[in-house]
Each structure stands twice: as C-alpha cells, then as structure tokens.
C-alpha positions in Angstrom: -65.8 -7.4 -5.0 -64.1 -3.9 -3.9 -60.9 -3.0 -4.8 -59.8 -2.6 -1.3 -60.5 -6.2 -1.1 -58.7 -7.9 -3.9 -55.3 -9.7 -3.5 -52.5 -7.3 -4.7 -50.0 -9.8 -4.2 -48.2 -10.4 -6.7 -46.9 -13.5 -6.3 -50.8 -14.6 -6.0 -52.3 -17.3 -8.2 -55.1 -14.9 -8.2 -53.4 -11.8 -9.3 -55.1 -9.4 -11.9 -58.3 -11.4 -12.3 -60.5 -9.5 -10.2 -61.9 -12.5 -9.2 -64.9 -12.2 -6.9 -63.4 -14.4 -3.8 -67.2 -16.2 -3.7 -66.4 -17.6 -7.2 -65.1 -20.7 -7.8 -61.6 -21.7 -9.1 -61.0 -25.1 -8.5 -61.0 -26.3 -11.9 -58.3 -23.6 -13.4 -54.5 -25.2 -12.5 -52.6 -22.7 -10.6 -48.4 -23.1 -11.0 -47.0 -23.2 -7.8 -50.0 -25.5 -6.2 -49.4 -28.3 -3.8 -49.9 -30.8 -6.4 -47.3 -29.2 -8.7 -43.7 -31.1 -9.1 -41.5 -27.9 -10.1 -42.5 -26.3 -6.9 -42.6 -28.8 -4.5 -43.6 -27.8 -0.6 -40.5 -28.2 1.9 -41.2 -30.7 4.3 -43.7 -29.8 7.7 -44.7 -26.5 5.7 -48.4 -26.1 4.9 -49.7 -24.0 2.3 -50.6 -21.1 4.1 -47.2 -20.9 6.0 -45.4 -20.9 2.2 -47.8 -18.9 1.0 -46.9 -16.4 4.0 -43.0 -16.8 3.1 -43.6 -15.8 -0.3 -45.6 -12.4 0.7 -42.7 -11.4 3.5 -40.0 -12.4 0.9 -41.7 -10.4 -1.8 -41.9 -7.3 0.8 -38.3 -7.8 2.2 -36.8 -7.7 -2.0 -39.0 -4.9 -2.4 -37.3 -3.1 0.7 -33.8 -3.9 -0.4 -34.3 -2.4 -4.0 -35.7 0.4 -1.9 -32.8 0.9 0.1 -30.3 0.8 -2.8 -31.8 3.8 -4.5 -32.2 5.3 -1.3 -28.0 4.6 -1.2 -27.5 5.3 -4.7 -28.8 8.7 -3.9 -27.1 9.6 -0.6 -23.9 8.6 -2.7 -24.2 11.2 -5.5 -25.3 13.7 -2.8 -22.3 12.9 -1.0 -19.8 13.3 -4.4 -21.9 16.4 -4.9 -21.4 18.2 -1.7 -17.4 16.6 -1.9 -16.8 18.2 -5.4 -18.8 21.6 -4.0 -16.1 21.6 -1.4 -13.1 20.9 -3.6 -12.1 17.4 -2.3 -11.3 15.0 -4.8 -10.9 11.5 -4.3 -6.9 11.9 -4.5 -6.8 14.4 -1.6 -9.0 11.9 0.7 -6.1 9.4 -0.5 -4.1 11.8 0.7 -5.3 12.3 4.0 -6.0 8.2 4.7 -2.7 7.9 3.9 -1.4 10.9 6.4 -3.9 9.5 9.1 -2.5 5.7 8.8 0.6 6.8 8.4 -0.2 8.9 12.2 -1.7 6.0 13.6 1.5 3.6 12.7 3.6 5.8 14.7 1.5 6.3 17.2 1.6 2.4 18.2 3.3 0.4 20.4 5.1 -1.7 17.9 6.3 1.3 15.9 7.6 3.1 18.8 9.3 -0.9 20.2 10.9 -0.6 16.3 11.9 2.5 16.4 13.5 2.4 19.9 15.4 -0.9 18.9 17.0 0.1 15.3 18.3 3.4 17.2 20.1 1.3 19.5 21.6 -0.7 16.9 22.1 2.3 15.1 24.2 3.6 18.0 26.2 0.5 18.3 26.9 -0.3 14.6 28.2 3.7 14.7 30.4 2.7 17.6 31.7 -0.4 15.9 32.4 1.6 12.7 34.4 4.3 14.6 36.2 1.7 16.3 37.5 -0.2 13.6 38.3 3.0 11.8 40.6 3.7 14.4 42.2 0.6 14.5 43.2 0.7 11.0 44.0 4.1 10.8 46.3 3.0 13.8 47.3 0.1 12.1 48.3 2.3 9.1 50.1 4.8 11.4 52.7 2.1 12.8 53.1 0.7 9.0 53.7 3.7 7.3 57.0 4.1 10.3 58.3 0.6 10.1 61.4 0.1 8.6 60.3 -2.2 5.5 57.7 0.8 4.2 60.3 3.4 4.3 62.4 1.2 2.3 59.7 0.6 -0.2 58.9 4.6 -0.7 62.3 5.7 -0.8 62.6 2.8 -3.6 59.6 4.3 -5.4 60.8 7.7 -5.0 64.1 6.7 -6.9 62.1 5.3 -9.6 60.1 8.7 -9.9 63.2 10.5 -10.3 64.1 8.2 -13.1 61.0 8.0 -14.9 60.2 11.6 -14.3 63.7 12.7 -14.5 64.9 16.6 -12.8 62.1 18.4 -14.4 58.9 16.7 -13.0 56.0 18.7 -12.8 57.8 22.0 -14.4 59.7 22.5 -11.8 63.4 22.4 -11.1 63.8 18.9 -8.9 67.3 18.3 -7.4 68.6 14.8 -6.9 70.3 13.9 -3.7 73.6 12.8 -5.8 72.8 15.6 -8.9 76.0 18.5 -7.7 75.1 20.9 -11.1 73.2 23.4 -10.4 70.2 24.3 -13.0 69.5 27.2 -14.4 66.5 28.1 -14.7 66.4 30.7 -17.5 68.6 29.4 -20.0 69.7 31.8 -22.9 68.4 30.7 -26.5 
C-alpha cells in the first residue's frame, strides 16, 4: 500500500497500522463497531453515514481550534498596535462612556425628559416665588398690626432693663431717664 493511500483519519479503526486494505481484519474487535454496546448507532444511520459524521466532525473541531489561535493572535496584535499608540484600556472606557453618554442625549426619550423636568422646573420656581411673596406679605402686615408693636415695644423695655443705659458701650437714653450722662467722667 502507498502512503497516499492509507486512512489518515484519525478517528479510524485502522489508524497507524499500515494495513494493506487487501488484508483481512475481521477477526481483530474494533471499538466503536456496530456490534459494540458503548457506542451504539442512532437509529436509521448506517455505518458509513456515522462513519462520515465522525470524519466532518473531526475536520470541523480541527477548524475551530484553528480559528481560536488565529483569534488569539489577532488579539495580541490588536493590544500591540493599542499600546504602540498609547491607548489603554481606561481611555477606551473613557471614550465608551463619552460616546453612550452622546448617544443618551441624542435620543428621543432624553430630549422628552429633559424638555419635561424644565417645565416643572419653571413652575416649581414660580410656585416658590409666589409663596415667598405671600409670606413676606403676610409678614409685612404683621409686623404693622397693633398686637406686634405691642409685643416689641414690651421687649424693648425688657432690653433696657436687662441691658440697662450702657448696652453695647454706648450711652442709651431711656424715654423716662431726664439725667443727662456724661460720658467722660473724672476719676
């Protein structure tokens, strides 16, 4: 038999025996046979078809591994050529976040949000300012009613006694005091 000829299958009962194809095998018990219980055939699939499976399952792993170190390598090029250029994975955090961040605004619902707390904004300012001015009106017309002057000229005759003439180092005149003060006494 010629190299080109024998089964490189792996997954072949006949792998590495360089087994002329004339020769027989029947006698030697293959795992994985038709009569074998750990491998059983599913049902309406013949031995060829499974046999068949096996071989494109065997090529299609062997393409995925394949394709991971092809990935694997594209990745490290890729941090390579990212470090070369001085971006770090914190700056493209940086700029995801500053391109979300765009894209928020930029969207309907943002804009519907924004658009509606400015309104209530504006009224809860108006609200504010009107009740401000109601109680600083309210305030206004106590402070000249009859029953708060009463009250602060009572607390300004209890000053004068607690603090007596001389409050805050200066001469203070009571309305029923008729002595003058000096304000330089001799020693």
């Amino acid at each position: 038999m010629d190299p080109a000829s024998q089964d490189i299958n792996l997954n072949s009962p006949n792998k590495g025996l360089g087994v002329d194809q004339s020769d027989s095998l029947s006698d030697v018990p293959v795992e994985g046979a038709v009569g074998n219980s750990a491998n059983p055939l599913p049902p309406g699939l013949t031995e060829e078809e499974a046999e068949e499976l096996r071989i494109e399952l065997s090529k299609v792993e062997e393409e995925i591994n394949t394709l991971r170190q092809v990935l694997s390598a594209k990745e490290r090029h890729a941090t390579e050529l990212k470090r070369k250029l001085g971006l770090s994975p914190l700056n493209e955090l940086k700029q995801n976040l500053t391109k979300s961040w765009q894209d928020v605004q930029t969207s309907n619902a943002y804009k519907k949000t924004q658009e509606t707390l400015s309104q209530a904004g504006q009224k809860t300012t108006a609200a504010i300012s009107t009740v401000g001015t109601a109680i600083t009106r309210r305030l206004g017309d106590m402070r000249n009613s009859a029953t708060f002057k009463s009250f602060e000229d009572k607390v300004g005759n209890l000053k004068y006694k607690v603090v007596g003439p001389k409050g805050n180092g200066e001469a203070v005149s009571s309305p029923t005091d008729t002595t003058p003060t000096q304000e330089n006494p001799p020693f």
